[in-house]
C-alpha positions in Angstrom: 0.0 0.0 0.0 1.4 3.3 -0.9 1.3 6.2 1.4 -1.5 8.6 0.3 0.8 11.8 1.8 4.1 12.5 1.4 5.4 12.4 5.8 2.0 11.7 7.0 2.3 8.7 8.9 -0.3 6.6 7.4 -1.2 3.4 9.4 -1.7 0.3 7.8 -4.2 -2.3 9.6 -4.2 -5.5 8.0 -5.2 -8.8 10.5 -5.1 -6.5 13.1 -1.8 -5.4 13.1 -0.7 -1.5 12.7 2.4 -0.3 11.3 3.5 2.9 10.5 5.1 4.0 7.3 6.6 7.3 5.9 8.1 8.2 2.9 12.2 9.0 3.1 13.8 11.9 2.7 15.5 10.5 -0.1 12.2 10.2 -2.3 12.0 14.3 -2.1 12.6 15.6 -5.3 14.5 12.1 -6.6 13.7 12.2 -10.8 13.2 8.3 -10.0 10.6 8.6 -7.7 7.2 7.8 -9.8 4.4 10.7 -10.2 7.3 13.0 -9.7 7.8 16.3 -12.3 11.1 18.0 -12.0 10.6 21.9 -12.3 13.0 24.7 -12.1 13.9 26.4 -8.8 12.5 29.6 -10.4 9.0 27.6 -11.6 8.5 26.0 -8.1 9.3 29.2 -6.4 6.6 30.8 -8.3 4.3 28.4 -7.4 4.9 28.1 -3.8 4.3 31.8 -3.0 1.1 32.0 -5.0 0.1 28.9 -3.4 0.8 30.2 -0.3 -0.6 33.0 -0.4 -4.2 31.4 -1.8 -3.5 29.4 1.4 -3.5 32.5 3.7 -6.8 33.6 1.9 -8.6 30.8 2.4 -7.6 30.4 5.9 -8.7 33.9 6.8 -11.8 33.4 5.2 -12.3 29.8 7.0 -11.4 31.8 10.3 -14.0 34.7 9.5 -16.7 31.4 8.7 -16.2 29.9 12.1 -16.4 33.6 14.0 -20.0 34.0 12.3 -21.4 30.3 12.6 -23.1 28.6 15.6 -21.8 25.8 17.8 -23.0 22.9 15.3 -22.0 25.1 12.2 -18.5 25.1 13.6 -18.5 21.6 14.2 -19.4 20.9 10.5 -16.7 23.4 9.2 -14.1 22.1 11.4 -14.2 18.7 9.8 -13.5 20.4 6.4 -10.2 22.7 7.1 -8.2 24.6 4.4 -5.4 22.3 5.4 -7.0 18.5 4.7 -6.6 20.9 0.4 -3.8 22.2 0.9 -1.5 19.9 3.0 -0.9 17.5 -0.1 -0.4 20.6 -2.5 2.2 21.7 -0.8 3.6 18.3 0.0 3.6 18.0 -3.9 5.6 21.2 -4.0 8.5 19.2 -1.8 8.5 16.5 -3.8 9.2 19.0 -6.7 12.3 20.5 -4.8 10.7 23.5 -3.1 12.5 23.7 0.3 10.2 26.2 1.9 7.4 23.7 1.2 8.8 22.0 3.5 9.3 24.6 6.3 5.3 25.2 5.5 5.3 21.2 6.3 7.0 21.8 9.3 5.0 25.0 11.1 1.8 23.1 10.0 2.3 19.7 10.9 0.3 20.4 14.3 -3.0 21.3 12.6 -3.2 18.0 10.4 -5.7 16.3 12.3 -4.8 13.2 10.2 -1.3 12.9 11.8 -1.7 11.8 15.8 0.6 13.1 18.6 2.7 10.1 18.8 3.2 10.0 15.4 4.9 13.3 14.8 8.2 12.7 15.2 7.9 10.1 12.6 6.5 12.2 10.1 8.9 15.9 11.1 12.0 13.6 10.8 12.0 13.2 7.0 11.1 17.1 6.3 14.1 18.2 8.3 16.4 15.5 6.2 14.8 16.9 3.2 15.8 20.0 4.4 19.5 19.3 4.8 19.8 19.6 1.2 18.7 23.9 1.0 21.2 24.8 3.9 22.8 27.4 2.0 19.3 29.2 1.0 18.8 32.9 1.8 15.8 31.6 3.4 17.2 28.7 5.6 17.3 30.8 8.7 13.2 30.8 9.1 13.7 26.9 8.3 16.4 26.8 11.5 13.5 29.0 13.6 11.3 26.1 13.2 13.7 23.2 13.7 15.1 24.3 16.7 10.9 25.0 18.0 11.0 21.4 16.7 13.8 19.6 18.4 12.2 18.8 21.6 9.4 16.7 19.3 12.5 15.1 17.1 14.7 14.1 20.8 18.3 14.9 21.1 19.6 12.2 18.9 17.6 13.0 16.1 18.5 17.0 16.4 21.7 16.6 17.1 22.2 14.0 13.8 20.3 16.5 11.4 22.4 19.3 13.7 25.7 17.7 12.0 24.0 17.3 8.5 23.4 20.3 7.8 27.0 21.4 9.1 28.4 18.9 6.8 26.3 20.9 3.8 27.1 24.3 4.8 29.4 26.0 2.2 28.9 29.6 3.5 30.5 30.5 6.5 27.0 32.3 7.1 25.2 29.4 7.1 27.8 27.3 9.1 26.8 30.2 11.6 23.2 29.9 11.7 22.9 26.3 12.1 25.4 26.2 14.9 23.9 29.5 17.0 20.2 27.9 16.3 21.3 24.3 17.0 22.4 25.6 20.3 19.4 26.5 20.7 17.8 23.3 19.8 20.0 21.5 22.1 20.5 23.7 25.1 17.9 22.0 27.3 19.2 19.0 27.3 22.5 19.5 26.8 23.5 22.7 27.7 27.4 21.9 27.4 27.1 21.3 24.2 24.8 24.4 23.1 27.8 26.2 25.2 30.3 24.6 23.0 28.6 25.6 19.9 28.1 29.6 21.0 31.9 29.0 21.7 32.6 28.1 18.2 30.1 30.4 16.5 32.2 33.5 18.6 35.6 31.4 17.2 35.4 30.6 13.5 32.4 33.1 12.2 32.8 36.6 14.7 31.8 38.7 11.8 29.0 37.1 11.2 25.0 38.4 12.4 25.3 34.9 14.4 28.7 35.9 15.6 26.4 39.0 17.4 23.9 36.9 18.5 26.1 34.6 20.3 28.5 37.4 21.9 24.6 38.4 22.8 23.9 35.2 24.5 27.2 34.5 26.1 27.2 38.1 27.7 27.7 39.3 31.0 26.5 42.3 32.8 30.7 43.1 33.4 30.8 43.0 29.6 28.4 46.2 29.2 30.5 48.3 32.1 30.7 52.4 31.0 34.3 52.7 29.0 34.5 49.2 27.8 34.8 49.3 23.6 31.8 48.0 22.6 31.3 44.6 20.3 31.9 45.0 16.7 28.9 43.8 15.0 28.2 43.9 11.2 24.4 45.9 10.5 22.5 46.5 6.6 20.3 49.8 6.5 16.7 49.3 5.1 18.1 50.6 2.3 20.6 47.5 2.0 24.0 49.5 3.0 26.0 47.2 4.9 28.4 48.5 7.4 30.1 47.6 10.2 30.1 49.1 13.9 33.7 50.0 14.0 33.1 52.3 11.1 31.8 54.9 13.6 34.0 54.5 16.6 35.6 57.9 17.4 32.9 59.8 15.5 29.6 61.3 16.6 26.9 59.2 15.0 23.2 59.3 15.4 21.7 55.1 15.1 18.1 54.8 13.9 17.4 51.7 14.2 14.4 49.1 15.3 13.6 45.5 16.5 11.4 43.2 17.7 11.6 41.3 20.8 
C-alpha cells in the first residue's frame, strides 16, 4: 500500500496489526521517484508563494466562517479545514524541490488532524532531512527558527544528527553560523554543554558574522556592558541595504536609527 501523503504517517491495519510508514527523505525531489515532475527552482518558487498566499486567503476566510457560525455550524466546518486541500499541494511542491514547502510542512504539521501526537516525530524527521539539502538558501534561517521550535518533538539524537548534517552541507561561513547558533538553541535543554560549545565556536570561527552577534549576545555578561568598555563590533545592513560595520563609527559622533522586535 502506498502512502496517500508524502510524511503523513499513514497506518496500515491489516489482520489487526498497525504499522506505520513514511516516505524517506530521499524520495523528495528524486527524478526516479514515480508521479514526480522536475521543475526549475525559479517555476516552483513561483508556485509556492502564489500557493501560499491562496492558502493564507482561504484560511482567513475559513477563520471569518467559524467567527459568524453557531456551535453545530463550527462543528461541520471544522471537519473540512483549508489544510485537509492544501497539505498535499504543498507536500507536492516538496516532492518538486521546493524547500520552503517543507518549512510550510513543518509549522503546520500540528493542525493536520490526520497525523496523531505520537506519530509526529515520525512524520517531522523526513522534512528536516529533506531540508539538509537547502542549507545554503537565503531563506534557511526561518527553516532553523522552526527546527530548533522542533527539536524537543524530534529528541536529542535525532536533532543533534540533522544538527551535523546540515553542518556537513554548509558551504557559507553564514550558514555554518546559523545552524550552529540555532542548533544551540535546539539542544541547550538537554544538553547545555554542548549548546555552550557551539556559541563558543560560532564566537571562534564566524565573529563577523549576524550569528557571531547573536552569540556574543547570548554569552554576555552584565561586566561585559560596564561604562568605558569598547563596545562589540557587530556587522548591520540599513533598510536601504548598505551594509556596514560598527567599528566604522567608533571615534565619530553618529546618530543610530534603528528598530527590533523582541
Amino acid at each position: 500500500m502506498k502512502p496517500t501523503h508524502l510524511f503523513t504517517a499513514a497506518l496500515l491495519v491489516a489482520g489487526g496489526a498497525i504499522t506505520t510508514s513514511v516516505l524517506q527523505a530521499s524520495d523528495i525531489g528524486s527524478p526516479g521517484t514515480p508521479g514526480i515532475t522536475v521543475r526549475s527552482a525559479q517555476e516552483t518558487g513561483s508556485t509556492f508563494e502564489k500557493l501560499l498566499a491562496e492558502y493564507e486567503s482561504a484560511k482567513a476566510a475559513f477563520k471569518d466562517k467559524l467567527s459568524n457560525a453557531d456551535k453545530k455550524e463550527r462543528k461541520e466546518l471544522r471537519d473540512h479545514a483549508p489544510i485537509d486541500d492544501y497539505w498535499p499541494r504543498f507536500e507536492a511542491l516538496a516532492q518538486d524541490g521546493e524547500g520552503r514547502a517543507l518549512v510550510w510542512l513543518a509549522d503546520n504539521l500540528k493542525t493536520n488532524r490526520s497525523i496523531k501526537s505520537a506519530d509526529r516525530p515520525a512524520a517531522l524527521l523526513p522534512i528536516y532531512r529533506g531540508l539538509v539539502a537547502h542549507v545554503n538558501q537565503d531563506w534557511f534561517e526561518g527553516a532553523l527558527e522552526s527546527f530548533a521550535r522542533d527539536s524537543r518533538t524530534l529528541g536529542l539524537e535525532a536533532t543533534s544528527g540533522l544538527i551535523d548534517s546540515m553542518l556537513e552541507k554548509a558551504e557559507k561561513d553564514a550558514a555554518k553560523a546559523a545552524v550552529l547558533f540555532y542548533g544551540a538553541g535546539a539542544v541547550e535543554k538537554e544538553a547545555p554543554e554542548k549548546a555552550e560549545a557551539m556559541r563558543a565556536q560560532v564566537l571562534a570561527d564566524y565573529p563577523g558574522t549576524k550569528f557571531g552577534f547573536m552569540a556574543r549576545a547570548a554569552t554576555a555578561t552584565p561586566e561585559d556592558t560596564e561604562v568605558g568598555k569598547v563596545a562589540p563590533n557587530f556587522p548591520g545592513k540599513s533598510i536601504d541595504g548598505f551594509e556596514f560595520s560598527l567599528e566604522d563609527y567608533r571615534g565619530k559622533v553618529a546618530v543610530l536609527d534603528f528598530y527590533g522586535f523582541w
